[in-house]
C-alpha positions in Angstrom: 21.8 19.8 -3.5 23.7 16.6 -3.8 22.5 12.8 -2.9 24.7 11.8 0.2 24.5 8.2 -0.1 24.1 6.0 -3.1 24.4 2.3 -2.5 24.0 -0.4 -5.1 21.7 -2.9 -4.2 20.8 -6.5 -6.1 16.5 -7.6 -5.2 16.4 -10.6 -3.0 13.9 -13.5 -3.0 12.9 -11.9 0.0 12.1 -8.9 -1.0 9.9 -10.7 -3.7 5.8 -11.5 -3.9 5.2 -15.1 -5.5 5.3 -13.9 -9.1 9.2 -12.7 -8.6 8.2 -8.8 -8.6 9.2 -6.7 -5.6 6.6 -6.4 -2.8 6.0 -2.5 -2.5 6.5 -2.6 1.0 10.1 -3.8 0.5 11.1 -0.8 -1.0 10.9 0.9 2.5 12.7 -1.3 3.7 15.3 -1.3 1.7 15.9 2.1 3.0 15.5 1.9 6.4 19.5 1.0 6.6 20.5 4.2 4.3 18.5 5.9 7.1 20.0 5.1 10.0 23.6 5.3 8.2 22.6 8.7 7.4 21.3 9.2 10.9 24.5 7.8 12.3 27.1 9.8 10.2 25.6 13.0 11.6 27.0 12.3 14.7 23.7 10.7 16.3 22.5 7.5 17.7 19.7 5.3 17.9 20.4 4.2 22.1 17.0 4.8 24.6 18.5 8.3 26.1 18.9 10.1 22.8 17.4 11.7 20.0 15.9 9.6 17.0 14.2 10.4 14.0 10.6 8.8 12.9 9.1 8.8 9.8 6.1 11.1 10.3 5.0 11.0 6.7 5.8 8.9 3.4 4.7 10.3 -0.3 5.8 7.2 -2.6 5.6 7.0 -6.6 6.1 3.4 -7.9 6.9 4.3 -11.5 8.3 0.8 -13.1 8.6 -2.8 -11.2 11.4 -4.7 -10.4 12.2 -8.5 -9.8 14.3 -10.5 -8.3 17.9 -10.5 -9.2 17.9 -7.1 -10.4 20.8 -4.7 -9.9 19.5 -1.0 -8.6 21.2 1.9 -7.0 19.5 3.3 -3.9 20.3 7.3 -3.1 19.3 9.8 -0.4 19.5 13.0 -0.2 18.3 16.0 2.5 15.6 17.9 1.2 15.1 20.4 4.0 14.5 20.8 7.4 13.2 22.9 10.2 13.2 22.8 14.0 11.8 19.5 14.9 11.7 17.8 11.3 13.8 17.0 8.2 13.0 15.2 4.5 14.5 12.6 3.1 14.0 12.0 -0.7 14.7 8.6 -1.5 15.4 7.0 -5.3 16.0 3.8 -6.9 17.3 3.5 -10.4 17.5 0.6 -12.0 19.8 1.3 -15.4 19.7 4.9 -14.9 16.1 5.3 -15.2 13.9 5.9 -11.8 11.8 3.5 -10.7 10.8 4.3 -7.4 10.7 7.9 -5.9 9.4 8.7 -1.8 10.0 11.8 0.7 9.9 10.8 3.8 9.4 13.2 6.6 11.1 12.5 9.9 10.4 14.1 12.8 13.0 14.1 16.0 11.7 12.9 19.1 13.6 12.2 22.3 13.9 8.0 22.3 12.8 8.3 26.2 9.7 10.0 26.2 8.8 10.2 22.4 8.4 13.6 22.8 8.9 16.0 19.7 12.0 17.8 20.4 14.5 19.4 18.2 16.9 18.5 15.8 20.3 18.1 17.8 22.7 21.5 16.9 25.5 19.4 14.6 22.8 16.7 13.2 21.3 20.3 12.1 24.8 21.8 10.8 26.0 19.2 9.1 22.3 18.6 6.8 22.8 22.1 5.8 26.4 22.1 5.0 27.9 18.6 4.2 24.4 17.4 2.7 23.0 21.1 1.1 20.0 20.8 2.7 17.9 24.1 2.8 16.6 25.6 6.6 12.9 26.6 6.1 
């Protein structure tokens, strides 16, 4: 199973505490654009009438801080998926070694309602064959 999108990244002030370190609620956002590019290059959109994905659940490991100024590369990759949900597994490496690690599990709902519904037929086809994710 291979990452599908690895963007470098350089910590801004304000991403930052007062101390310089990276809040640890900036490193979900600093995904939150991988996610809807990923969202978006499987043929989807974000507009009222269609199908989006919510983060259902989050399992984060901070494993080493950063601070501001610091060069990391951000990947995702497709876990898995099943009807109604998919998981993102999210990393940022700063010189090679992890320093952040989170699965995120999104769930597809229809924008309208916000009712669970499932994952659209080439949203589904392309996690499985462009991104390796495994059907459960």
């Amino acid at each position: 199973m291979s990452w599908s999108a690895d963007w470098s990244h350089r910590v801004r002030w304000a991403e930052c505490d007062l101390h310089g370190h990276v809040n640890h609620t900036a490193y979900l956002v600093m995904f939150e654009d991988m996610r809807v590019a990923h969202w978006e290059s499987l043929g989807q959109s974000f507009k009222p009438n269609s199908v989006g994905p919510v983060v259902a659940q989050l399992t984060i490991r901070y494993l080493a801080p950063l601070a501001f100024g610091d060069e990391v590369s951000l990947s995702l990759r497709v876990l898995s998926l099943r009807r109604t949900s998919f998981i993102h597994e999210y990393k940022v490496l700063k010189d090679g070694q992890p320093v952040f690690e989170c699965l995120a599990v999104l769930v597809c709902v229809d924008n309208a309602t916000g009712a669970r519904i499932p994952i659209p037929p080439e949203a589904r086809r392309l996690m499985i064959e462009r991104d390796g994710a495994a059907a459960e």
